[in-house]
C-alpha positions, 0 to 999 in steps of 0.5 A: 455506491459502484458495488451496490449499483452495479450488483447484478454484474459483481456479486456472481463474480465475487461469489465465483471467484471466492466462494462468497455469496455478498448477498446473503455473507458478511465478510469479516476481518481478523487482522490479529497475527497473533492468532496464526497457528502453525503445526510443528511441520508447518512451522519448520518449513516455514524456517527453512524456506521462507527468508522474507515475505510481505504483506500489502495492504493498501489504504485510503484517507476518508475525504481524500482522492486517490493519486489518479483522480486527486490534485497536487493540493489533496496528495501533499495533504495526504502525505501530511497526514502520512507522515504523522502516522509514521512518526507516532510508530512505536520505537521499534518501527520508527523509521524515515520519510524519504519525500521522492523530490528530495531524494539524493542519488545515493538515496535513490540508488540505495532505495532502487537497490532495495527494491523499495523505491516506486516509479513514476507511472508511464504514460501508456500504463493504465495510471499514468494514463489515468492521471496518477502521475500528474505534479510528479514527484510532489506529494510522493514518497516512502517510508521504512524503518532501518530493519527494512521491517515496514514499508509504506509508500505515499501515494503510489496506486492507492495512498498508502 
């Protein structure tokens, strides 16, 4: 509803910063790896340079608050629902649910070692002081996979 009601104002952004006119375009996903196609150069710098990358893509569970505006009920619903989704992951992804409460401190030292492991937001950052942190650690956690391959962090800055 805030991208129509305030049109006037986002639309020449949008069209000024990429290119896309909301207006009279359609934007489009195509979220298919498979489809990604490299020349053999391209394809040979890619191995010698690039060790890891990462891809974020932040999600929302429809009915339910995001972390600043949600209650302590509506996060332990969305790490429920989260963590359903992780254990239908194919066996090649299967991983495990680290809830923060429950974290020892080898685990969390291992995680903050990793660079895996978020933190509670301060208060003079913009989502502690919007209320992201409220109820904290509860309703909060990350999953990944052995491999270190998949990520997912539960209830961060969006819900997943």
């Amino acid at each position: 509803e805030c991208f129509t009601l305030f049109k006037d104002i986002i639309y020449p952004i949008v069209q000024g910063w990429h290119k896309f006119d909301p207006a009279t375009q359609e934007h489009t996903s195509d979220l298919d790896w498979s489809k990604i196609s490299f020349t053999e150069e391209q394809a040979g710098k890619f191995a010698e340079y690039v060790v890891s990358t990462r891809v974020r893509a932040a999600r929302n569970i429809a009915g339910l608050a995001l972390p600043a505006g949600s209650s302590k009920e509506e996060r332990l619903e969305v790490e429920k629902v989260l963590k359903q989704a992780f254990a239908s992951l194919p066996a090649e992804l299967q991983g495990t649910y680290f809830p923060l409460g429950d974290l020892t401190a080898e685990q969390e030292e291992k995680l903050q070692t990793g660079g895996f492991l978020f933190q509670k937001p301060g208060p003079m950052q913009l989502l502690g002081a919007a209320g992201a942190g409220r109820s904290w650690p509860e309703g909060r956690g990350i999953f990944k996979n052995d491999t270190n391959t998949v990520l997912s962090w539960c209830n961060e800055e969006d819900q997943c």
